[in-house]
Backbone as CSV, one residue per row, in Angstrom:
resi,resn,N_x,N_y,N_z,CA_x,CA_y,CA_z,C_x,C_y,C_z
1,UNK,15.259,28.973,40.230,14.872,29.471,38.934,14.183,28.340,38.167
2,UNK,12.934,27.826,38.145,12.094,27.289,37.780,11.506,27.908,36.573
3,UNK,11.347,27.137,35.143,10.776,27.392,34.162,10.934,26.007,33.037
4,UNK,9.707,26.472,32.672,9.476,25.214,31.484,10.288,25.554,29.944
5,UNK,11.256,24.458,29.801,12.240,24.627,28.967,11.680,25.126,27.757
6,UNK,10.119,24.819,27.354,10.075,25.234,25.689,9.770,26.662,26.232
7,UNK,9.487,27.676,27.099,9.479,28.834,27.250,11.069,29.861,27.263
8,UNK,11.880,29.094,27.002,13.221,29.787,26.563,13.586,29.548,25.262
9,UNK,12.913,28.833,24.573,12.752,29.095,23.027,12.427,30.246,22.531
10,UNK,13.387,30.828,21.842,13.232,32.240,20.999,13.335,33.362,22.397
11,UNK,13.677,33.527,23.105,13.997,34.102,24.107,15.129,34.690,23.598
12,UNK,15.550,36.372,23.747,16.882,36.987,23.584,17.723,36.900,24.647
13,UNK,18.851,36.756,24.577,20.065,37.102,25.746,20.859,37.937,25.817
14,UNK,20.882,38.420,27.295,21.602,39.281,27.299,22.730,39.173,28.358
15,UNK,23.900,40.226,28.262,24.721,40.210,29.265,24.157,41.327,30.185
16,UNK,24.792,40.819,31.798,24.589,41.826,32.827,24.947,43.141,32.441
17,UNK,25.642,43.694,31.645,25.965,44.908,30.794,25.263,44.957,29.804
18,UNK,24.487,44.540,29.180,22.927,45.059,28.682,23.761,44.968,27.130
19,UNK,24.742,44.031,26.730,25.282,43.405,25.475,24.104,42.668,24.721
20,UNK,23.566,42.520,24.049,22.450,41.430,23.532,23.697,40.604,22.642
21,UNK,23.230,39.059,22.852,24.202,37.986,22.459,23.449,37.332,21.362
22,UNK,22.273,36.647,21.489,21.282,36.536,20.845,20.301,35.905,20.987
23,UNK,19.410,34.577,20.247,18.131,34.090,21.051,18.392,32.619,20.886
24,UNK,17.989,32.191,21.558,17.601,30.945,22.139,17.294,29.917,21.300
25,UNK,17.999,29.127,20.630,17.316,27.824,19.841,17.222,27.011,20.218
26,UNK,17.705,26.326,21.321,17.620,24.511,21.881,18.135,24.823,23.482
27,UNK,17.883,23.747,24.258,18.437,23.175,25.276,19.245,22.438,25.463
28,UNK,20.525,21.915,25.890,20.929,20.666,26.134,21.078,20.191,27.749
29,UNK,20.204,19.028,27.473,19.940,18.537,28.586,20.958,17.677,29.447
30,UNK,21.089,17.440,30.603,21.932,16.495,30.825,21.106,15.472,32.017
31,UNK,21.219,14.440,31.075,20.208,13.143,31.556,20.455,12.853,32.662
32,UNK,21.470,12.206,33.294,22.058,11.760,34.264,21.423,12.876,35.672
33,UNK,21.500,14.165,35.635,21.191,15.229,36.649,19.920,15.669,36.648
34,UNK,19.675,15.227,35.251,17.534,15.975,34.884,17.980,17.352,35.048
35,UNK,18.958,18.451,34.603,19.143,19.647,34.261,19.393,20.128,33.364
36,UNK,19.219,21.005,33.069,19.733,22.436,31.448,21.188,22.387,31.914
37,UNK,21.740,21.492,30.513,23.539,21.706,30.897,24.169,22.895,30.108
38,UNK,23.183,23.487,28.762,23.636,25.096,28.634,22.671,24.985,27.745
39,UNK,22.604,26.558,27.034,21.366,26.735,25.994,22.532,27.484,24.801
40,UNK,21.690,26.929,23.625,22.250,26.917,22.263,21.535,28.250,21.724
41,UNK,22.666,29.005,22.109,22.382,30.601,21.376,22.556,30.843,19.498
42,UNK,21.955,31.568,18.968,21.858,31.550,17.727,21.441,33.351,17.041
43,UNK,21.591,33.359,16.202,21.329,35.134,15.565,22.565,35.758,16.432
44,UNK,23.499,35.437,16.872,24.574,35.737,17.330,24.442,37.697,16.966
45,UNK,24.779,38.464,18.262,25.026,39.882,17.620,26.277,40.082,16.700
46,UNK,26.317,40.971,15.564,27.398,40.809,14.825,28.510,42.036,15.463
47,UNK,28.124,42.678,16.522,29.156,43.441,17.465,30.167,42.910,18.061
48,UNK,29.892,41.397,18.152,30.285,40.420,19.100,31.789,40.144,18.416
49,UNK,32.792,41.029,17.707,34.080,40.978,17.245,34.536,39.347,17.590
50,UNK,34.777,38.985,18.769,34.992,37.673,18.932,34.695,36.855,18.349
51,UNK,33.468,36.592,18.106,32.576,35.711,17.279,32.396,35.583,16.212
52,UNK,33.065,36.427,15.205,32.787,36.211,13.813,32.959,35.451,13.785
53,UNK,31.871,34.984,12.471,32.090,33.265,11.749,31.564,32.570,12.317
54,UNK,30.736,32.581,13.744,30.269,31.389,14.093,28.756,31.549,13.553
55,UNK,27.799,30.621,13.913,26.604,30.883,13.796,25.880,30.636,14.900
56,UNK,26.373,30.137,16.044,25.619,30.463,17.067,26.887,30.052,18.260
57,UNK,26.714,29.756,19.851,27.297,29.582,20.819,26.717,28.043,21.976
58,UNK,27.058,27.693,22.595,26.411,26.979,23.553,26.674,27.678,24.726
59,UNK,25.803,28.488,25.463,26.322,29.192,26.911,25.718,28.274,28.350
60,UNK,26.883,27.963,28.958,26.297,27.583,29.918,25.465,28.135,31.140
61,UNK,24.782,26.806,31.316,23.548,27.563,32.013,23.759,27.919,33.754
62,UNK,24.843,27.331,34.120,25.357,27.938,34.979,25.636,29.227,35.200
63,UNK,26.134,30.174,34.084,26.314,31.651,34.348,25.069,32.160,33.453
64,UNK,23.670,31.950,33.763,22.184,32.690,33.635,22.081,32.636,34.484
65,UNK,22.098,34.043,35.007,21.793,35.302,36.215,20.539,34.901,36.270
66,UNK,19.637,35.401,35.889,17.913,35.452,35.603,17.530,35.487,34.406
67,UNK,15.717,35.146,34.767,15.082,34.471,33.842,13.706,35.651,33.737
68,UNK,13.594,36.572,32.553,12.106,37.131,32.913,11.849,37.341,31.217
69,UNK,11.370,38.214,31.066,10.938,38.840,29.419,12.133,38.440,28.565
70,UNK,13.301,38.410,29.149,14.863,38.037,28.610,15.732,37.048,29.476
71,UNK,16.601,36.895,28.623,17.581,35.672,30.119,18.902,36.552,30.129
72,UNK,19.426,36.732,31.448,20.743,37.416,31.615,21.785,36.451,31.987
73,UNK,22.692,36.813,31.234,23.825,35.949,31.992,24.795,36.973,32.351
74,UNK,26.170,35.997,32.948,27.237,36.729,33.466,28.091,37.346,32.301
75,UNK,28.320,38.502,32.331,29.157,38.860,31.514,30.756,38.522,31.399
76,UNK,31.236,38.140,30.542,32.919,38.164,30.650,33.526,39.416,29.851
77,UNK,34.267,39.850,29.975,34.908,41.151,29.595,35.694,40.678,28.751
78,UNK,36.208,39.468,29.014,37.137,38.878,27.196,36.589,38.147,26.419
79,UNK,35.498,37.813,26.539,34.503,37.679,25.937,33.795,38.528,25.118
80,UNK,33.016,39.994,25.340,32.561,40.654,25.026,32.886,42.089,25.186
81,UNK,33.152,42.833,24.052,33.630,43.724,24.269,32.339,45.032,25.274
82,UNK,33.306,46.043,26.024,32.536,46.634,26.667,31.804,47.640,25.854
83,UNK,30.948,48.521,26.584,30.726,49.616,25.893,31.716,50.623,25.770
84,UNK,32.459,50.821,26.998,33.512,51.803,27.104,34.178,51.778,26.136
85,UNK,34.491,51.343,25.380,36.096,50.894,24.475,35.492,51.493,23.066
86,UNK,34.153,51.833,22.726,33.358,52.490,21.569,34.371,53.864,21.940
C-alpha cells in the first residue's frame, strides 16, 4: 500500500462496516522505520457514543485495510457501535 503521505490529508475514514470516523489531519511518522506509525483523525463522527469529548483520535496505521477515494480500517465492535443495536 504505497501512497504519498500529503494525499491522506483531508481524506474521510471509514470502518469495514461502512461507520464514518472522520478525516484525516496529520501523520505520525516514525523515524527510526521511515513509516506512518498512525494517522491523526479529526471531525470525529458525533455517533461515535464512545468518543464524546474528544476532538479527534490517533488510529493506527496498522489496522488501515485500504487506501482509495477513502481509507478503511478494521473495525472494533467495542469501539464502535454497530448498526444493529439502532
Amino acid at each position: 500500500m504505497k501512497t504519498q503521505i500529503t494525499e491522506l490529508f483531508g481524506m474521510e475514514v471509514y470502518t469495514e462496516k461502512a461507520v464514518r470516523v472522520g478525516i484525516v489531519d496529520d501523520a505520525v511518522l516514525n523515524v527510526d522505520t521511515k513509516k506512518i506509525d498512525s494517522l491523526a483523525v479529526s471531525d470525529l463522527n458525533p455517533e461515535l457514543l464512545q468518543l464524546k469529548g474528544f476532538k479527534g483520535i490517533k488510529v493506527p496505521y496498522r489496522i488501515v485495510r485500504s487506501i482509495g477515494d477513502v481509507i478503511i480500517i478494521r473495525h472494533f465492535s467495542n469501539m464502535f457501535p454497530s448498526k444493529d443495536a439502532e
